[in-house]
C-alpha positions as CSV (number, residue, x, y, z in Angstrom):
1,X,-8.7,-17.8,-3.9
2,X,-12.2,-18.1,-3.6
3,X,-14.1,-16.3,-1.0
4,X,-17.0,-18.6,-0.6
5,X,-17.5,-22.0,0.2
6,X,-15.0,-22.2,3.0
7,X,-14.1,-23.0,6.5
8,X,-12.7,-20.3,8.5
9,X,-10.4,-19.9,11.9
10,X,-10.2,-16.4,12.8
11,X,-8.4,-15.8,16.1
12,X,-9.1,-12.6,18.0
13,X,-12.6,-13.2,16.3
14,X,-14.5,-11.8,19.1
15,X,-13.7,-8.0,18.7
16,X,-12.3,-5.7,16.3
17,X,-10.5,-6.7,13.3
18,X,-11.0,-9.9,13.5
19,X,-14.9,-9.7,13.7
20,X,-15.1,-7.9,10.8
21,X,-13.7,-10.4,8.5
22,X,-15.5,-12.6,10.3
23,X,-19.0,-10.5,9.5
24,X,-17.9,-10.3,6.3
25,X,-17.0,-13.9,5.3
26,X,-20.0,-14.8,7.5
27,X,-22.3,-12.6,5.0
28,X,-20.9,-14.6,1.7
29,X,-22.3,-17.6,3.6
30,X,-19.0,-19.0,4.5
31,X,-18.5,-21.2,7.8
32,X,-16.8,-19.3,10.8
33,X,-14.5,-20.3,13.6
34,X,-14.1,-17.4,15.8
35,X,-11.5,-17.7,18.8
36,X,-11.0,-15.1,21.8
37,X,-10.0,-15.6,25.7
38,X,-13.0,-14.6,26.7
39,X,-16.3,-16.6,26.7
40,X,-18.8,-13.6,26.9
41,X,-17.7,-11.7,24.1
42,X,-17.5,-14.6,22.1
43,X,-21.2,-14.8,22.7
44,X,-21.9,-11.4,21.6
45,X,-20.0,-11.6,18.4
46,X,-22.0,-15.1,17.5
47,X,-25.3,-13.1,18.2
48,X,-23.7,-11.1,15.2
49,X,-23.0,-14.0,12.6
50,X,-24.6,-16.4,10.8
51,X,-23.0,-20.3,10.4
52,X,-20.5,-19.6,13.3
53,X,-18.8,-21.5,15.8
54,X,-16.8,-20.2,18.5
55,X,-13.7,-21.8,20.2
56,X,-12.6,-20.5,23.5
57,X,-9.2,-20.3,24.3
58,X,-5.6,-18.0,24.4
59,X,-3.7,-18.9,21.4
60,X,-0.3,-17.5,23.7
61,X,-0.5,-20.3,25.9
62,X,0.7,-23.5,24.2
63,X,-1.6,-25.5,26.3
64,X,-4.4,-23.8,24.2
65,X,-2.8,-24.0,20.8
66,X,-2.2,-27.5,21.2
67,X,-6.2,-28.2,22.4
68,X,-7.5,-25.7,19.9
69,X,-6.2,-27.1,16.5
70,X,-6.8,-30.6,18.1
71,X,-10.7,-29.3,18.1
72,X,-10.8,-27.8,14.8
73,X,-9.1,-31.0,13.3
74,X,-11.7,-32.8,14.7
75,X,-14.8,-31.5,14.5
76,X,-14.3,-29.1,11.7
77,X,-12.3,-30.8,9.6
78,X,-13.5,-28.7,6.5
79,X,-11.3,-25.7,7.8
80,X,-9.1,-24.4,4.9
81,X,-8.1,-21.1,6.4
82,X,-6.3,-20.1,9.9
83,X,-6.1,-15.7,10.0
84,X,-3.4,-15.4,12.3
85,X,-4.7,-12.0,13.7
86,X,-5.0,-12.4,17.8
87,X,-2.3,-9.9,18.9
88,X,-1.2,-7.9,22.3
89,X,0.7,-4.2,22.2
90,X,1.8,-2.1,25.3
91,X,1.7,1.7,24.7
92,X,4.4,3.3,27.2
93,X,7.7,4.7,27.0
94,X,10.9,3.4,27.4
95,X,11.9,6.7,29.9
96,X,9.2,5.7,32.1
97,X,9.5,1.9,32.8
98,X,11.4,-0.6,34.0
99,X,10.2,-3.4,32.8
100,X,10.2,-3.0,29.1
101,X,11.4,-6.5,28.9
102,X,8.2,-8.3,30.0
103,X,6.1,-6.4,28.3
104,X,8.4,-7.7,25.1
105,X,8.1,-10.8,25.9
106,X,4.1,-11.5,26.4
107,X,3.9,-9.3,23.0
108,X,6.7,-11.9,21.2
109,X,5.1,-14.8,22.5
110,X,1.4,-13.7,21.3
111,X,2.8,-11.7,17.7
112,X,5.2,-14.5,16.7
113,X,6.5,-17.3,18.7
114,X,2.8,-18.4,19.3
115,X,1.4,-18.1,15.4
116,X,4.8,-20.0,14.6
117,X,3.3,-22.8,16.5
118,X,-0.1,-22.6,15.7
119,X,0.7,-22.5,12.2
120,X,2.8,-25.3,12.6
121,X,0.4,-27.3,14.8
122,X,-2.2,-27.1,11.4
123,X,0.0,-26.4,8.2
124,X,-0.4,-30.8,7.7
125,X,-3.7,-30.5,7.8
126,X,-3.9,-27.5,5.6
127,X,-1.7,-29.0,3.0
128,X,-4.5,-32.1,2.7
129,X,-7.1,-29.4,1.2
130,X,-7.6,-28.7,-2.6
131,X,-7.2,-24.9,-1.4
132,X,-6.0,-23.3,1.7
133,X,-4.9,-20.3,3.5
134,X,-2.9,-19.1,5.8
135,X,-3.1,-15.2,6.9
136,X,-1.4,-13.1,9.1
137,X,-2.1,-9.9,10.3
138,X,1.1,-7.8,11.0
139,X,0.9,-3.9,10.9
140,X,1.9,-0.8,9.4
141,X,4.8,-1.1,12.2
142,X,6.6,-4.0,10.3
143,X,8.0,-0.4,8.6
144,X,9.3,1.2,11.7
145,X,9.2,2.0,14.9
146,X,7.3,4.6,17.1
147,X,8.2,5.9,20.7
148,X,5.0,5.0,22.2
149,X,5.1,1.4,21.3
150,X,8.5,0.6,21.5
151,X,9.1,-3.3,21.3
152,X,5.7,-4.1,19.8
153,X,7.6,-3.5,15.8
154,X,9.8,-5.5,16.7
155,X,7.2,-8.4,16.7
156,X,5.1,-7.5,13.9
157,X,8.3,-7.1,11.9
158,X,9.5,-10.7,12.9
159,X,6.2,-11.8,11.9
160,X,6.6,-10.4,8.4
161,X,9.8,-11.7,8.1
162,X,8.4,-15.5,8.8
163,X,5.7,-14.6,6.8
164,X,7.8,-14.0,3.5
165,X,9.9,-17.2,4.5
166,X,6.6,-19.2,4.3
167,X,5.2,-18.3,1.4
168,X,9.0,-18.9,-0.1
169,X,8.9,-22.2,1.0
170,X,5.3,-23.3,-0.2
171,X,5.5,-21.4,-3.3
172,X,5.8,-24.1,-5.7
173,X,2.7,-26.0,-3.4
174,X,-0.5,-24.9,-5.4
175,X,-3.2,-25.3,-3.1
176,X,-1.5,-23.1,-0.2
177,X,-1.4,-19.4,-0.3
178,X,0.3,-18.0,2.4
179,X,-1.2,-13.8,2.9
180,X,-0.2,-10.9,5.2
181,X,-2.3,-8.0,5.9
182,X,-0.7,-4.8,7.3
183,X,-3.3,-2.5,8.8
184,X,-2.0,0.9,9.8
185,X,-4.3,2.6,12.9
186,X,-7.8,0.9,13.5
187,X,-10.5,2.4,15.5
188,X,-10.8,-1.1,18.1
189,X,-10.5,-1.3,21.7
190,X,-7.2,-3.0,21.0
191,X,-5.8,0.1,20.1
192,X,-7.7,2.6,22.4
193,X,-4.7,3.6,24.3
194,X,-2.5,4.6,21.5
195,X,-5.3,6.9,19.8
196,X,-7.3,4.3,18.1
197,X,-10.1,6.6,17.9
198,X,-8.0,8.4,14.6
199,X,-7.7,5.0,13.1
200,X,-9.7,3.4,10.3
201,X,-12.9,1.6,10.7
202,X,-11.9,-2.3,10.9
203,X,-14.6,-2.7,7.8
204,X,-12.1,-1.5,5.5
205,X,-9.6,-3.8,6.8
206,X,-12.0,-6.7,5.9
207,X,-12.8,-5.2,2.6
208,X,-9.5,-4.9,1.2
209,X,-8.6,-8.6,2.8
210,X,-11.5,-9.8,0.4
211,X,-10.2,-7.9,-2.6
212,X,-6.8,-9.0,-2.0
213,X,-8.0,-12.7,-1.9
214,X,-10.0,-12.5,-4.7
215,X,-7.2,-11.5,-7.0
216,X,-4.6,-13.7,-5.3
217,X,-2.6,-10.7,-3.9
218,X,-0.6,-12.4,-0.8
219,X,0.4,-8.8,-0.2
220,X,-2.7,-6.6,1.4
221,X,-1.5,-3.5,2.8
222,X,-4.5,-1.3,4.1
223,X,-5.0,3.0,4.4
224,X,-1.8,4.6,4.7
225,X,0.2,1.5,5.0
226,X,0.1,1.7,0.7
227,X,2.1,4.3,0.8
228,X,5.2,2.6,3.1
229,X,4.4,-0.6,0.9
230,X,4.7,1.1,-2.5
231,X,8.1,2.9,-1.3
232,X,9.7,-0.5,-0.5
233,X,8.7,-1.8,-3.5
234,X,10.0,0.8,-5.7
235,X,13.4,0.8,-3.8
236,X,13.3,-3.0,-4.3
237,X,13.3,-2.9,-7.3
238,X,15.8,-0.1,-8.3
239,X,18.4,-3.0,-7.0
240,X,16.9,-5.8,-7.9
């Protein structure tokens, strides 16, 4: 897919991961939609970007979904790409709560129910473009589980599983591609609590996302996440 020329919904756009694709795509002189809860750092990333917009709003909230891909229907209409990467994690452990439960549920409802909607809220209008894009950012979890964030692999592994399902069901459809990008520890404020500060720079995220698109790989695992990847693979195809 090309890497230029497009229109660009990035939620979680305000921070981290998500503003560095947006830098990035802003830089090849794309147009940028960035979306984040809060108003004043949405601000701070546009002083950052050039031919950017930003939406405020929290994609969890159906409310919000439904308003927010109303407004990007309407008055960006040229948007050919939704990156599915807003996302919320809990860091605790199960010994030492009791309410595991609701932490499950705010990080099932913003990881995967919500993106279900959202997807499903602009996937017409998507379909109506020469070529689109849909992306999702899961995580080096979708390959297992760690004691510190107990439910949150859960999520991201649901959202892989959809994530295969969709690009199965629009394979034979040209002008969608359907991508997941699996980022293993990033250095962000997201992921502060749970030792972000070992983690990646969120640049390389962005810069293997734009490699990956480039050569169409849907698949775009990042850092150490190859290595999980490559072992699935290669047991895949030993029964395959």
């Amino acid at each position: 897919m090309k890497t230029t020329e497009n229109t660009i919904f990035i939620s979680g756009g305000s921070a981290g991961i998500g503003l560095a694709i947006a830098q990035k795509f802003s830089a090849l002189g794309n147009k940028v939609i960035i979306n984040g809860r809060n108003t004043e750092r949405l601000e701070k990333a546009l002083a950052k970007l050039s031919n950017a917009v930003a939406i405020q709003g929290d994609l969890s909230v159906e409310a919000d979904r439904i308003r927010i891909a109303e407004d990007l229907k309407a008055n960006h209409p040229d948007v050919n790409m939704i990156i599915n990467n807003a996302g919320a994690a809990f860091g605790y452990l199960l010994s030492e709560t009791t309410n595991a439960h609701k932490k499950a549920e705010i990080e099932m409802n913003t990881n995967y129910l919500a993106i279900i909607h959202f997807t499903e809220l602009m996937l017409p209008h998507l379909l109506t473009k020469d070529v689109a894009a849909i992306v999702n950012v899961s995580s080096l979890a979708v390959f297992g589980s760690h004691k510190f964030l107990p439910t949150y692999g859960a999520t991201k592994a649901a959202l892989h599983s959809y994530t295969v399902a969709l690009r199965m069901t629009y394979e034979d459809t040209k002008n969608l591609q359907v991508y997941e990008i699996y980022p293993p520890l990033v250095n962000t404020a997201f992921s502060a609590e749970i030792g972000g500060e070992n983690g990646i720079p969120p640049e390389e995220v962005a810069d293997e996302f734009l490699i990956a698109l480039e050569n169409n790989q849907f698949e775009v695992p990042v850092g150490e996440t190859k290595k999980y990847a490559a072992a699935v693979a290669e047991a895949i195809s030993k029964i395959s």
